[in-house]
C-alpha distance (Angstrom), angle and dihedral (degrees) to the residues before:
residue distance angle dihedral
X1 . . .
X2 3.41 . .
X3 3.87 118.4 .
X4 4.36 130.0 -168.6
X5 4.23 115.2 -145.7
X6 3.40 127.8 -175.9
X7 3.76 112.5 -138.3
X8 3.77 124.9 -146.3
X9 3.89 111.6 -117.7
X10 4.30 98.6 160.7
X11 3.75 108.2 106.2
X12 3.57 80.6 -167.0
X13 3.73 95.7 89.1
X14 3.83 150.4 -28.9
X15 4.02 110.9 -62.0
X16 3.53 141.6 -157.2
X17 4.18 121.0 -117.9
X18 3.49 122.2 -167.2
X19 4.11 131.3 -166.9
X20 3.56 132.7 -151.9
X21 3.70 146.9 170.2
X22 4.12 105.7 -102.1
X23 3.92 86.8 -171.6
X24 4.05 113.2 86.4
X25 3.81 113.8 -98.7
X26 3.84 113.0 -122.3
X27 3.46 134.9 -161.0
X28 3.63 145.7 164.5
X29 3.74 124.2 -119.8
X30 3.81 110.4 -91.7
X31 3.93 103.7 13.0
X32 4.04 125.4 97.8
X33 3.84 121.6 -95.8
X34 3.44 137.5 -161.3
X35 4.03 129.8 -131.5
X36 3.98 112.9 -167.3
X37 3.65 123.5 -155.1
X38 3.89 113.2 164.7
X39 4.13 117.3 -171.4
X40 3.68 125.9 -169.0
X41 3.98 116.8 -157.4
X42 3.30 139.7 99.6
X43 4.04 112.3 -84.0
X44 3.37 113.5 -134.2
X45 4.13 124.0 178.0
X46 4.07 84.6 -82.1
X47 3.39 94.1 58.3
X48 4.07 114.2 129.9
X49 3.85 138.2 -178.6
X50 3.44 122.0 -161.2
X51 4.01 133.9 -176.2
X52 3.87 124.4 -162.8
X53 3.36 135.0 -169.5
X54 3.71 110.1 -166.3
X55 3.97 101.6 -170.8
X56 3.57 87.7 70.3
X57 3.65 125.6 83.8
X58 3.99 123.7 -85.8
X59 4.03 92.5 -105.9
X60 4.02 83.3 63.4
X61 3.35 109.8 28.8
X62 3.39 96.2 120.5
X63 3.77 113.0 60.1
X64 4.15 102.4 175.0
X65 3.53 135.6 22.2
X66 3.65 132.2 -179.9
X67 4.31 119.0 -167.0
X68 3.66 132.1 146.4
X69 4.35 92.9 -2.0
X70 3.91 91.7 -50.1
X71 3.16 131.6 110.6
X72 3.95 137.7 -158.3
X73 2.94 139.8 -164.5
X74 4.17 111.7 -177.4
X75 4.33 97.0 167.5
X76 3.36 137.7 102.0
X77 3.92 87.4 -104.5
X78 3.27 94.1 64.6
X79 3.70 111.0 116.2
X80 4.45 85.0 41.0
X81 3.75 89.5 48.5
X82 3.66 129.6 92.1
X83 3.76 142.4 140.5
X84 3.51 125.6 -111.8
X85 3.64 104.8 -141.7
X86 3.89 112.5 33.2
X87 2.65 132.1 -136.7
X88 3.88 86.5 26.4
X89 3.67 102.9 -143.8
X90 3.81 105.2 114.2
X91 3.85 99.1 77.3
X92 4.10 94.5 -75.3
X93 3.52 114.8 119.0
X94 3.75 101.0 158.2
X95 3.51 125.1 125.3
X96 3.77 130.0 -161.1
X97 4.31 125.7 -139.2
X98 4.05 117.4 -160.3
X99 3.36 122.7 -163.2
X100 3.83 100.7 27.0
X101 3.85 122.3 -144.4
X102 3.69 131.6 -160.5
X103 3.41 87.2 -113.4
X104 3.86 91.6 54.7
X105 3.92 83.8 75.0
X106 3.93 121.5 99.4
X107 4.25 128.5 62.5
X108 3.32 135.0 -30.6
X109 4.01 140.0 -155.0
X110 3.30 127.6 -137.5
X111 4.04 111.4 179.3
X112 4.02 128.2 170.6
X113 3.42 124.7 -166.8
X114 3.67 126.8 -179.9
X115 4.41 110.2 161.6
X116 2.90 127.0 -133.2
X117 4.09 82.4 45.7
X118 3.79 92.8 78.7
X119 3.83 96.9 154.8
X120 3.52 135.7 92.2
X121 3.86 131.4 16.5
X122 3.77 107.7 -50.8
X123 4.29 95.0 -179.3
X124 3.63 140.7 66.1
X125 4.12 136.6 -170.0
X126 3.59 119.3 -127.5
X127 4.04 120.2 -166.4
X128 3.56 110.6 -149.3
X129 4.04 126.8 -172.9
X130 3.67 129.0 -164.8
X131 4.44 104.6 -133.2
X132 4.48 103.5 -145.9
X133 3.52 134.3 167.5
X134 3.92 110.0 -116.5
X135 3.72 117.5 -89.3
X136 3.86 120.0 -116.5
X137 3.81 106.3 -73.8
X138 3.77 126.0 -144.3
X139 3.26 119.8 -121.8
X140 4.53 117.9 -149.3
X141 4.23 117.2 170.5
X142 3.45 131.4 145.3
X143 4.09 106.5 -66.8
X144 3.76 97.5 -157.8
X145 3.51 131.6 24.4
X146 3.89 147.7 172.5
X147 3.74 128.1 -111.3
X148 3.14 111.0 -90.3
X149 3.87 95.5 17.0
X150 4.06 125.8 123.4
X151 3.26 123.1 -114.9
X152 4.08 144.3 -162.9
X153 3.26 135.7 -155.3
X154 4.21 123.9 -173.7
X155 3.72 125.9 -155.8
X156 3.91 122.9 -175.4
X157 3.99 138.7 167.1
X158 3.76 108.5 -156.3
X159 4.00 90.5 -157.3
X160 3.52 128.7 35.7
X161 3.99 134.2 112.7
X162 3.12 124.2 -137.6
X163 3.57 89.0 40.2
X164 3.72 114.9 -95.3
X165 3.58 123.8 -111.6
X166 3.89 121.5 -145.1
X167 3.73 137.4 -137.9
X168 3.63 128.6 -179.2
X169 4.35 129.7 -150.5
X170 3.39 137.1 -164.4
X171 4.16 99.5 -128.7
X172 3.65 112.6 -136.6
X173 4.18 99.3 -9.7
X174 3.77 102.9 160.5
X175 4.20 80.6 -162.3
X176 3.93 123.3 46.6
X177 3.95 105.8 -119.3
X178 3.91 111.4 -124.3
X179 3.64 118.0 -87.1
X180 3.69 92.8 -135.5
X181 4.09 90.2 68.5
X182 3.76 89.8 52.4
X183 3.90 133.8 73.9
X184 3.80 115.7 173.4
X185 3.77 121.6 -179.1
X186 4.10 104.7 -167.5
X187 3.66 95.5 -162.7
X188 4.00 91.3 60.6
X189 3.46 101.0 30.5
X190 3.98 94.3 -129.7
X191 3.75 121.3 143.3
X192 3.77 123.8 -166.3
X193 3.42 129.7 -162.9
X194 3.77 126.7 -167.4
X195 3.53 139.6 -154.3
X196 3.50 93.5 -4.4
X197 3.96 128.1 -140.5
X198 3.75 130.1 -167.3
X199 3.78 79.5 -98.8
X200 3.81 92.0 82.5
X201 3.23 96.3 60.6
X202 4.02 112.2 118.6
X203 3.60 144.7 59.1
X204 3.40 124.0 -34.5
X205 4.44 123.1 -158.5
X206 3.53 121.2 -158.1
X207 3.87 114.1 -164.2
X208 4.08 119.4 -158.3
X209 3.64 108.6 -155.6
X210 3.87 143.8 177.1
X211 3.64 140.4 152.7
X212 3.63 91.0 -76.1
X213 3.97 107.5 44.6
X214 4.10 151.1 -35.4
X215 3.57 137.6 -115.3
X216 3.45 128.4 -179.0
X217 4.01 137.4 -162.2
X218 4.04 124.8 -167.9
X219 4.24 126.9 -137.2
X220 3.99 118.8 -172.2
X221 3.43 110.1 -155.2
X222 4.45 123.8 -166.6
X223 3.52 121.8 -146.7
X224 3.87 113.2 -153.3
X225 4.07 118.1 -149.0
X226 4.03 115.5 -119.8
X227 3.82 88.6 -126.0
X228 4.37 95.6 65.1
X229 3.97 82.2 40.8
X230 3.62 85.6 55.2
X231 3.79 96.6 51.4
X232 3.37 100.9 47.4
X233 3.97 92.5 46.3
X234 3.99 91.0 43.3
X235 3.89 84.1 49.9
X236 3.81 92.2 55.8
X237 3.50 91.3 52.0
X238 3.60 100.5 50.6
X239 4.02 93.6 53.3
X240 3.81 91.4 54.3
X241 3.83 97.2 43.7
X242 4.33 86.9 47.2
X243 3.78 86.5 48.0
X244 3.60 85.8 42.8
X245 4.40 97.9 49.1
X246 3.99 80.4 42.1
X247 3.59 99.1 60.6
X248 3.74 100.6 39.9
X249 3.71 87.2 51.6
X250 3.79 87.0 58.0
X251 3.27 88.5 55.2
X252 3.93 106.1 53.7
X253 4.07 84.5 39.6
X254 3.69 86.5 55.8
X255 3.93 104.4 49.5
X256 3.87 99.4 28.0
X257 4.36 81.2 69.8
X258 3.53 85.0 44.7
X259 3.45 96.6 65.8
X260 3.67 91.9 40.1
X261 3.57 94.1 65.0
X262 3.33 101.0 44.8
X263 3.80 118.7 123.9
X264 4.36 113.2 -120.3
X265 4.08 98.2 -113.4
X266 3.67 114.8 -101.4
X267 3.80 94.2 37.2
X268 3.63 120.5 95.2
X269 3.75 124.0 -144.4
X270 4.40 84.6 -116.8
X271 3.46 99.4 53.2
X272 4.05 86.6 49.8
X273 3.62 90.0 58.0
X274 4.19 95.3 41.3
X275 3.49 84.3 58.7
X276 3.70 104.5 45.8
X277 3.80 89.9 45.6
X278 4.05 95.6 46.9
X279 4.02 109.2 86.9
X280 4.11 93.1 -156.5
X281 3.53 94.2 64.2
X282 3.37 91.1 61.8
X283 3.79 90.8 48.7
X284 3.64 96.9 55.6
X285 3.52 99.7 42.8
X286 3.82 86.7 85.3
X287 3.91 99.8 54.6
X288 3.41 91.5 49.1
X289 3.86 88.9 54.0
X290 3.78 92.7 43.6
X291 3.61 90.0 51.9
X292 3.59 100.8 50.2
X293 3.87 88.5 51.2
X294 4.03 84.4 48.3
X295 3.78 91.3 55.6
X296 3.59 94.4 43.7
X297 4.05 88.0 60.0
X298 3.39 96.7 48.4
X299 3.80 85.8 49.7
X300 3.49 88.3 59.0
X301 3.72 98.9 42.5
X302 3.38 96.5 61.4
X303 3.56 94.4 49.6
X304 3.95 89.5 61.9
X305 4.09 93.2 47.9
């Protein structure tokens, strides 16, 4: 492992020099790991050690202390914290955490100080990350579909370091689906799948994997034939074109008796009626019809003399 110092170059005074691991510290979820910090001065009855954990909040910020041949250990880490040489005064700093959290993971402090040695660097900065299998994703797509229609399905692990990687299946396809009609990207967990044929109907498994683990989560997906589609649109249609025919025949229906019953202008609806009911009209009518044809004889009578 590789490991940074800071070397005393004042020849003004005795200094403090401090080691630690450059390399990030790894650990799986639920095992013990081990933070070095190694010091080099000479410990007087001022000398202090004191670890930090800056992701937490200011009230615990510090989570051990070592003064006067007592130590303390104020965090939340308390009861999984301990130092592996006690009492730390012969250059050992390190401290060791069991049971390892998620929220263990982020950077650590390690600070000596030791007065009168008030030169050089007496701290270091330790990155620390928590190793975990990925937690069980959840699967969302598209659950029925058209032929012919696209279709996406998601997969995602909220927890899981390194990163997961994702692979989707077909569950129980007696055929292998062509490649062509499916684009997976296994660092998003997306699945496309184009141009869609009954074929693609089924179950699909996504599987979240790392070093440490897998999880899995299912999607079932229902491709829908063009000929139903076709039904139930063609059905559609035909209600709104009779409802359509229906209400235009209304119409015509409606004003061709309108017109029918309209009254000739000039001619009231009483004076109909006065002459319907009055039997003389109907007597003269004639005679005036004989006459005119009369006249119209004589008319053409006296053209031919």
């Amino acid at each position: 492992m590789a490991s940074l110092s800071w070397h005393c170059l004042s020849d003004s005074g005795p200094c403090v020099e401090v080691t630690i691991p450059t390399d990030q510290v790894m650990q799986k979820e639920g095992s013990s790991v081990e933070l070095c910090c190694h010091y080099k001065t000479s410990v007087s009855k001022n000398f202090i050690l004191e670890w930090s954990f800056p992701k937490q909040t200011v009230s615990f910020l510090q989570i051990l202390y070592f003064t006067n041949n007592m130590l303390y250990k104020p965090g939340s880490q308390a009861s999984r914290l301990s130092l592996l040489q006690s009492p730390p005064t012969t250059g050992d700093a390190t401290i060791r955490l069991d049971n390892v959290r998620t929220s263990d993971a982020g950077t650590y402090i390690c600070e000596v100080n030791n007065p009168p040695d008030f030169y050089g660097s007496g701290s270091g900065l330790i990155h620390f990350t928590v190793l975990m299998p990925p937690s069980t994703p959840v699967c969302k797509g598209t659950e029925y579909a058209s032929v012919g229609s696209d279709a996406t399905l998601t997969c995602n692990s909220a927890e899981g370091t390194p990163t997961p990687v994702y692979a989707w299946s077909h569950i129980g396809s007696k055929t292998p689906l062509p490649l062509v009609n499916m684009v997976q990207d296994e660092k998003t967990g997306t699945l496309m799948l184009t141009n869609l044929s009954q074929a693609f109907s089924g179950t699909y498994q996504c599987v979240a994997s790392n070093e440490f683990g897998h999880a899995s989560c299912q999607v079932t997906i229902n491709v829908t034939g063009t000929a139903k589609a076709g039904v139930i649109v063609g059905a559609v249609i035909g209600v709104f074109l009779a409802f359509f025919l229906f209400t235009l025949t209304f119409l015509i229906d409606f004003l061709f008796y309108e017109r029918e019953d309209a009254t000739a202008p000039g001619i009231t609806e009483t004076s109909l009626q006065r002459r319907d009911s009055d039997p003389g009209n109907r007597f003269l009518e004639r005679p005036s019809s004989q006459a005119e044809s009369m006249s119209t004889t004589k008319s053409r009578l006296n053209i031919v003399v």
